[in-house]
C-alpha positions in Angstrom: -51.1 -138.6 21.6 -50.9 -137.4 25.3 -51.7 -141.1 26.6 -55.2 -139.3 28.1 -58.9 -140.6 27.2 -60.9 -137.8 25.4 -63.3 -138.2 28.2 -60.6 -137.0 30.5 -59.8 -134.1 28.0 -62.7 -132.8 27.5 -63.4 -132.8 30.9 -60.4 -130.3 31.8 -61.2 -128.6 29.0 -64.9 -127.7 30.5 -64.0 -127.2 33.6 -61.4 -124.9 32.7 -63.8 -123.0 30.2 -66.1 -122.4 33.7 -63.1 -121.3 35.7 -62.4 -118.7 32.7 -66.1 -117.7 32.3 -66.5 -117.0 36.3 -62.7 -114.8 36.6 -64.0 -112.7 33.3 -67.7 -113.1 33.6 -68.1 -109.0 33.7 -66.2 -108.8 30.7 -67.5 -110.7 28.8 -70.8 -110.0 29.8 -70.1 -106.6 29.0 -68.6 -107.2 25.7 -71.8 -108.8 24.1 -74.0 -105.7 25.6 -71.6 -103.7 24.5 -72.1 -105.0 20.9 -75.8 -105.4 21.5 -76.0 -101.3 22.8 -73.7 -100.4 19.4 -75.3 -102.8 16.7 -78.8 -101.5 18.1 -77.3 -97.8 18.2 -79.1 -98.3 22.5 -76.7 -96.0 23.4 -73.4 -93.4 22.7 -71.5 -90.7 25.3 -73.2 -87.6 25.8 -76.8 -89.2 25.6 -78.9 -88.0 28.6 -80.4 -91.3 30.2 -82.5 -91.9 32.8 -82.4 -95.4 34.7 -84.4 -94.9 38.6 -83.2 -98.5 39.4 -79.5 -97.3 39.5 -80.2 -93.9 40.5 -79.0 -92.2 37.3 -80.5 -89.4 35.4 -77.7 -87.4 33.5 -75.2 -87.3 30.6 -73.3 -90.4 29.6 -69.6 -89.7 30.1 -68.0 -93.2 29.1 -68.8 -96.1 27.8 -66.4 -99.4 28.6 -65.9 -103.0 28.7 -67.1 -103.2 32.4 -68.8 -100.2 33.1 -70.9 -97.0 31.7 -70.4 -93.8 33.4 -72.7 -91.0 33.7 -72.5 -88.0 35.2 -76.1 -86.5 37.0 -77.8 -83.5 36.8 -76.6 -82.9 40.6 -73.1 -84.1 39.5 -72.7 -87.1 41.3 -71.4 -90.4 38.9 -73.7 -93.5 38.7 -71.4 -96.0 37.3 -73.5 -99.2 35.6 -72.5 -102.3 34.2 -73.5 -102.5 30.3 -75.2 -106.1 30.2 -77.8 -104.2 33.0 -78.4 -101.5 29.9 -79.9 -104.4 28.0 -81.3 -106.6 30.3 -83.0 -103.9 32.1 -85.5 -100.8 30.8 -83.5 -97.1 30.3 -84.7 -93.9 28.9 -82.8 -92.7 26.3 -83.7 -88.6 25.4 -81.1 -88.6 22.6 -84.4 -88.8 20.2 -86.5 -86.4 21.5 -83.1 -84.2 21.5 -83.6 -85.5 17.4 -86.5 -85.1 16.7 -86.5 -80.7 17.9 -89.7 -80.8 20.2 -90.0 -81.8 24.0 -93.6 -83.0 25.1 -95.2 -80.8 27.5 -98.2 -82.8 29.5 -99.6 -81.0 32.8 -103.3 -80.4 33.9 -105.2 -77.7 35.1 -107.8 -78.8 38.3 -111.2 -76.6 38.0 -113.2 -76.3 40.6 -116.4 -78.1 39.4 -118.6 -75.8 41.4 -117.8 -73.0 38.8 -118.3 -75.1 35.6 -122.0 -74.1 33.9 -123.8 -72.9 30.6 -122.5 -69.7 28.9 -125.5 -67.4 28.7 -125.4 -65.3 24.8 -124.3 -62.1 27.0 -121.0 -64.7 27.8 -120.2 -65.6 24.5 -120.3 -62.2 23.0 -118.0 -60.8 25.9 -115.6 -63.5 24.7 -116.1 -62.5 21.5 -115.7 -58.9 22.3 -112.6 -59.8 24.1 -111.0 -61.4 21.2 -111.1 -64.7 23.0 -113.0 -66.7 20.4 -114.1 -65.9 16.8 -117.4 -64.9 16.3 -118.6 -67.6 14.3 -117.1 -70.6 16.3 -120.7 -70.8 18.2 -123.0 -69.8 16.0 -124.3 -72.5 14.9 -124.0 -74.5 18.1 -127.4 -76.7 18.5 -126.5 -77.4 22.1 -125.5 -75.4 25.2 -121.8 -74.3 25.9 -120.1 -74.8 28.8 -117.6 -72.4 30.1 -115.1 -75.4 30.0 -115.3 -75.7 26.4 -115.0 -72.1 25.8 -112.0 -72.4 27.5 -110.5 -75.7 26.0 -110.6 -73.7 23.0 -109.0 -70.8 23.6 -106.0 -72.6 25.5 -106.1 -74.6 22.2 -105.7 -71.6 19.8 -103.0 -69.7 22.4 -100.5 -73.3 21.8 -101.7 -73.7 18.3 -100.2 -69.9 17.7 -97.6 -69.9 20.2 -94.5 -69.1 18.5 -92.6 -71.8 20.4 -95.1 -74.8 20.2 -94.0 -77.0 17.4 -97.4 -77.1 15.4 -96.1 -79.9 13.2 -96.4 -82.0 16.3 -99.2 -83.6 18.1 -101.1 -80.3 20.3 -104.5 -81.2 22.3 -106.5 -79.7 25.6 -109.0 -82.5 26.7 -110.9 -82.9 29.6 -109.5 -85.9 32.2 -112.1 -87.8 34.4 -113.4 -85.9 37.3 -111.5 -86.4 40.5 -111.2 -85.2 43.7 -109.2 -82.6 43.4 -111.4 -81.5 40.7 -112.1 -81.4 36.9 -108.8 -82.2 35.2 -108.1 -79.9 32.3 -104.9 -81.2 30.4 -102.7 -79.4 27.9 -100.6 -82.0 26.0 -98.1 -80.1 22.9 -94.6 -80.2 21.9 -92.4 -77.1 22.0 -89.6 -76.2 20.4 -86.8 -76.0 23.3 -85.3 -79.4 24.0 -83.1 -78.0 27.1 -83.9 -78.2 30.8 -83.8 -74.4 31.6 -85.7 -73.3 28.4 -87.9 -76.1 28.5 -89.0 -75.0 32.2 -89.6 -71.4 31.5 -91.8 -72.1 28.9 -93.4 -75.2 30.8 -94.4 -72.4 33.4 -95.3 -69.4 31.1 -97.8 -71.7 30.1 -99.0 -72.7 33.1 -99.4 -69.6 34.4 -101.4 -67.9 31.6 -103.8 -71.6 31.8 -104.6 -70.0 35.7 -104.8 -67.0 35.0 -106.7 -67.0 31.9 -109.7 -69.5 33.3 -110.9 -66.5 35.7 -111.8 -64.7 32.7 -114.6 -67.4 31.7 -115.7 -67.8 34.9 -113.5 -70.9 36.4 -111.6 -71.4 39.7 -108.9 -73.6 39.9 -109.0 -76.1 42.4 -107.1 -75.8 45.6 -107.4 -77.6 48.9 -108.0 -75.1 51.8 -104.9 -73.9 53.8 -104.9 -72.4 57.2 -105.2 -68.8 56.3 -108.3 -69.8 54.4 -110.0 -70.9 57.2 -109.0 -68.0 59.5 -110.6 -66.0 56.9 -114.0 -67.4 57.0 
């Protein structure tokens, strides 16, 4: 019809389907990831993301053709395209947000010099103390360590802690040994999802785990500092 071979015509054609695909290559890369982050329900505004490769860690503000915004914690914008959201990892906390309980997962370093036996004089102080029933060693064919005394009772305090989500997964286990010293983790859920909440109770904890492990005879781990030396 246009006196042209369909060699030459499909030729153009190609070449200008290239010439379209380079001038609007961001958009429509970012239209199929942009289908891909909705059909998979990856992503929607005001999801708190984190993504180290891009430097973001915040709330998603906008979510376009070209580009999702989000806003950080030290409110700065990290603006990235959408096809990197599926080609590369990202941390979505919309689900834990869901699901009501935020994982709580530090450790407590004893000193391994002050791990040993409990004598039967240790274990009815405990009991006296109201830091372990009276029968939960009673029939104990083996020795107990002062480290599983404690694992215990930090166990009970998150199991009854008013804002530890008992529903959920809540463990103190001993870590292999290292340097430092004798790992002593505390792994629960709680029931604050929020930063500041979350970090109040995060330390609350924390400090009744260091405190609490003087009264069955453990030190926690520290290097020495400089004052520590001038003392001795």
């Amino acid at each position: 019809i246009i006196d042209k071979s369909a060699t030459a015509v499909l030729a153009g054609l190609g070449a200008s389907a290239a010439v379209l695909m380079l001038i609007f290559k961001d958009s429509i890369l970012g239209l199929v990831a942009g289908v891909q982050l909705s059909a998979n329900d990856m992503l929607r505004p005001g999801d708190w993301i984190t993504m180290p490769k891009y430097g973001a860690n915040g709330f998603v503000q906008e979510v376009s053709l070209t580009t999702v915004k989000v806003q950080n914690f030290d409110k700065t914008i990290t603006t990235i395209p959408p096809y990197a959201l599926v080609s590369d990892a990202f941390q979505n906390w919309r689900f834990m947000r869901e699901s009501g309980g935020r994982r709580l997962k530090m450790s407590v370093n004893i000193d391994t010099n002050t791990v040993g036996f409990c004598t039967a004089d240790d274990i009815s102080r405990f009991v006296a103390e109201g830091y372990v029933p009276a029968d939960r060693y009673a029939d104990a064919g083996f020795p107990i360590a002062n480290t599983q005394v404690y694992r215990d009772f930090m166990m009970d305090f998150l199991y009854n802690h008013p804002d530890v989500r008992s529903d959920m997964m809540i463990m103190v286990r001993m870590l292999q040994p290292t340097p430092e010293g004798l790992p002593v983790e505390l792994y629960c859920f709680c029931a604050f999802v929020d930063w500041v909440p979350f970090e109040k109770f995060q330390s609350s904890v924390l400090d009744y785990a260091v405190v609490m492990a003087r009264e069955f005879g453990l030190r926690v781990f520290q290097r020495p500092a400089g004052t520590d030396l001038k003392d001795e």
